[in-house]
C-alpha positions in Angstrom: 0.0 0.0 0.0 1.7 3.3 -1.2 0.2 6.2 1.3 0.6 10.0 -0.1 3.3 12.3 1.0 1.2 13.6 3.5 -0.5 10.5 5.0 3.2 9.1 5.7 4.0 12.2 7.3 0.8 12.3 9.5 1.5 8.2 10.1 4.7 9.1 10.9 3.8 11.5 13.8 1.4 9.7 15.3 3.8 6.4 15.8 4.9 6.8 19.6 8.4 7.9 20.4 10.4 4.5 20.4 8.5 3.1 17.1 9.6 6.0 15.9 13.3 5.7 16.8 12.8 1.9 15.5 11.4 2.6 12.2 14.5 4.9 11.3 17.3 1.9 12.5 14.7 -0.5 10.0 14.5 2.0 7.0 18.5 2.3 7.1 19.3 -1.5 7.8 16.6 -3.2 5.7 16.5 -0.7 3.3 20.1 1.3 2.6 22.3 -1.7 4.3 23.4 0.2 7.1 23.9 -1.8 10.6 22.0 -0.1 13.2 21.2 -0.4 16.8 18.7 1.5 18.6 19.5 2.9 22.4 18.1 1.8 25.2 15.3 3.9 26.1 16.0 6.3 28.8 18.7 9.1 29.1 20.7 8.6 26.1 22.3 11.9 26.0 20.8 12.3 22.3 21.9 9.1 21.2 18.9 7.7 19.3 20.5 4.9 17.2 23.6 4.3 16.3 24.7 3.2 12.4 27.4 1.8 10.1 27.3 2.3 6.6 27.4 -0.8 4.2 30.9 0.5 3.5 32.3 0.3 6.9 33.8 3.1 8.4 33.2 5.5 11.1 29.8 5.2 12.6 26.9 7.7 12.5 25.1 8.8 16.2 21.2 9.5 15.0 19.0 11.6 17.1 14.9 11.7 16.2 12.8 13.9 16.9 9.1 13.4 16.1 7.5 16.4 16.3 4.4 18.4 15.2 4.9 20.4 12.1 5.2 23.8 13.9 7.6 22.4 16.7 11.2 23.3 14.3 14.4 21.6 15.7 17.0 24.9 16.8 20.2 25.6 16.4 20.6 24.4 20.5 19.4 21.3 19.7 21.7 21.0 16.2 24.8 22.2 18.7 23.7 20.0 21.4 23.9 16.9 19.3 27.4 17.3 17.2 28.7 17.0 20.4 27.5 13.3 20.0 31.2 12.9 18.5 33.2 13.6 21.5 30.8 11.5 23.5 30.9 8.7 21.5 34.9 7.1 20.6 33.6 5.5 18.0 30.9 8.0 16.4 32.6 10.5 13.3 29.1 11.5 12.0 25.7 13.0 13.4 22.2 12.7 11.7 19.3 14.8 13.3 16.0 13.5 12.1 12.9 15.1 12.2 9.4 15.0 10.8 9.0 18.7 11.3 11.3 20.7 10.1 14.8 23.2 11.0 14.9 26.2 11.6 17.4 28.3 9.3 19.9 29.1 11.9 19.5 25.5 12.9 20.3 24.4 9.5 23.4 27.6 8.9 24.9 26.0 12.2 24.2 22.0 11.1 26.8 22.9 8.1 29.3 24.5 9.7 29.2 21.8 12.4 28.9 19.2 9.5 26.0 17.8 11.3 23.5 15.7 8.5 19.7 17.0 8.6 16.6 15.3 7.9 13.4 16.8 8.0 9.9 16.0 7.0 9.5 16.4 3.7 13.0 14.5 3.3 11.7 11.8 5.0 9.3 11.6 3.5 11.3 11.1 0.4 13.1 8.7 1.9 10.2 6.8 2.5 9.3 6.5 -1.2 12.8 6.0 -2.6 13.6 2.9 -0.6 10.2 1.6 -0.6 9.5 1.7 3.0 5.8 1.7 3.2 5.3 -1.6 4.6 7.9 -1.1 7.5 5.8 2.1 8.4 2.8 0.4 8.0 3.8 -2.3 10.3 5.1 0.2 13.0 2.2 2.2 12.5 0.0 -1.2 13.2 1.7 -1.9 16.7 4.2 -4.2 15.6 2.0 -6.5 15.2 3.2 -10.2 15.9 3.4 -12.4 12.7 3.1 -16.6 12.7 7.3 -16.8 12.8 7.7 -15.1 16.2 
């Protein structure tokens, strides 16, 4: 079932927090290659999930943020999570994903701080390109348990 831009957007909102978080590590795994591992939940000091590219290579620190359209991500929060490299031995990039939106002096500091950002619409995209519906559908169902598990 292939939803329109704004239906995944409004699905994607309404998943709760840690689905959320879940169906990001799933997209980039199942989807792009990547191996992911999402956090434990709790205080994660803005470590969402954590990624390798197919490639190998440094890892990526992810931070997601599912927000309301008008709720923007700032150029705190952008500064608050490049520090994710020093925290993190291990970690050379940082991803910020949203499914609202920066604001400009959020996205002016995310270059400079060469901090990768995702919003929304590019999600969105992201969605379509790698064919992800039925991964959001199934988070968006519960996680429903299927006859293998």
């Amino acid at each position: 079932m292939t939803l329109a831009s704004s239906e995944i957007l409004a699905t994607l909102r309404a998943l709760p927090p840690r689905h959320f978080e879940q169906f990001i590590a799933d997209v980039w795994q199942e989807r792009q290659g990547w191996t992911t591992e999402v956090m434990d939940a709790g205080p994660d000091k803005g470590l969402d999930v954590i990624g390798q590219p197919p490639t190998g290579g440094g890892k990526t620190a992810v931070q997601c943020k599912r927000y309301a359209e008008g709720n923007k991500v700032s150029s705190d929060n952008v500064q608050q999570y490049s520090a994710l490299r020093q925290q993190w031995s291990d970690v050379n990039g940082v991803t910020i994903v949203t499914t609202s939106s920066f604001t400009r002096s959020a996205e002016e500091l995310a270059e400079r701080l060469d901090v990768n950002c995702i919003d929304g619409d590019d999600l969105v995209r992201i969605v379509h390109k790698y064919d992800a519906h039925e991964i959001l559908q199934w988070y968006a169902d519960g996680k429903p348990k299927t006859k293998q598990q």
